[in-house]
N, C-alpha and C positions, 0 to 999 in steps of 0.2 A: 690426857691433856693435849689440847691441839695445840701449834704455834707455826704459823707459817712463815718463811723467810721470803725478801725480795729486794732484789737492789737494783737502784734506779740509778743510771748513771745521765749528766746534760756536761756542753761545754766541752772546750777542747784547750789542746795546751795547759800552760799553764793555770788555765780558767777552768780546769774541768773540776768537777765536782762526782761525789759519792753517796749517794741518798741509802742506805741500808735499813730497812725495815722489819721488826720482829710482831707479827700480831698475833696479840692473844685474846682471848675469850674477853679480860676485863680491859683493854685497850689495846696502844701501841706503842713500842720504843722505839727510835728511831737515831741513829749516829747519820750526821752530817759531814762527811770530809772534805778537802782540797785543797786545790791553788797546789804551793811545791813543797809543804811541811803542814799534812796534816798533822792534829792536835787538839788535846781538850780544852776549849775557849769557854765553852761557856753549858750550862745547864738548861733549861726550861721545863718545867712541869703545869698542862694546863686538862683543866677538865672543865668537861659543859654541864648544865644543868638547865632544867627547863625555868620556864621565868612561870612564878607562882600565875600572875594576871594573865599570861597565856601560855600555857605548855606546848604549843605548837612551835615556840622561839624557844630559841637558846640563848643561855648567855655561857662566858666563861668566865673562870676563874684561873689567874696564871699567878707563877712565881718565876723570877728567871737568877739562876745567881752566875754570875760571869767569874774569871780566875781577873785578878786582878790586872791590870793591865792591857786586859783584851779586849776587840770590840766588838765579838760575835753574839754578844749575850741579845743586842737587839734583832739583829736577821731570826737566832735561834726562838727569840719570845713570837714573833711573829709567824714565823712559819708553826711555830706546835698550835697558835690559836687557831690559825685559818685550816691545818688538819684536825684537831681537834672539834672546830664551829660545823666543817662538811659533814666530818664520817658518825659526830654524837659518840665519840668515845675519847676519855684518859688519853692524854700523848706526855711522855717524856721522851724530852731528844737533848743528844749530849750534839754540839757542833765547834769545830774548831776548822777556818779558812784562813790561809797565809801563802800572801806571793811576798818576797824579798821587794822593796824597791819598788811595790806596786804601784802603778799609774791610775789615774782615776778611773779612767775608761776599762780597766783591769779590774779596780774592784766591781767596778757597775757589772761588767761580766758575769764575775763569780755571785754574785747577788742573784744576776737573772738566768744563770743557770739553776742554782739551788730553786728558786724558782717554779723553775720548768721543773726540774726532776719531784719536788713537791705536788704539782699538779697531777704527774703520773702517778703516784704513789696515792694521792687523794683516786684517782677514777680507778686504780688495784685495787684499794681498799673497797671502796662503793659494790664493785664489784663481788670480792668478796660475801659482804653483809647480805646481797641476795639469797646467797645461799644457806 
């Protein structure tokens, strides 16, 4: 069984973040960390499927369940769709983001850092499925 690792890091300071990637043959997992206490926030489980009228589109299907109190359950449902919708495979990603005392401009950071690190981890993958 293959399974390749790769970690994507974006963001700096307190804004930095940690994209970790495990791909394997029937998808990817993926932990999401950051800001100054990473932590489990939130889950997302999404997989695509071709649309009957036209198999050339995808659509997906997600679930996202968050730990109570947290608000990472939205970035995390977001980011597994839009890897999920590129690479046409299973994504589960656990993600947990927290700055103490965050300022807005802080979280928007940590957001477009996950982001970016998403984006690399989306053309690693692409990459990969050449092969």
């Amino acid at each position: 069984m293959l399974v390749l690792h790769k970690v994507f890091e974006a963001g700096e300071g307190r804004c930095r973040v940690f994209l970790e990637a495990a791909l394997t043959p029937d998808g990817v997992s993926v932990n999401l960390f950051g800001g100054e206490r990473p932590h489990i926030g939130a889950v997302a489980l999404c997989f695509p499927w071709p649309l009957a009228c036209n198999p050339a589109k995808t659509d997906i299907t997600s679930a996202v369940l968050p730990v109570p109190g947290h608000k990472d359950g939205e970035l995390a449902g977001e980011l597994a769709k839009k890897i999920a919708r590129a690479c046409r495979l299973p994504v589960a990603m656990v993600a947990g983001l927290h700055i103490d005392h965050a300022l807005p401009h802080e979280i928007e950071r940590l957001v477009e850092a996950s982001h970016r690190a998403a984006e690399e981890l989306i053309d690693w993958l692409t990459l990969q499925q050449k092969f």
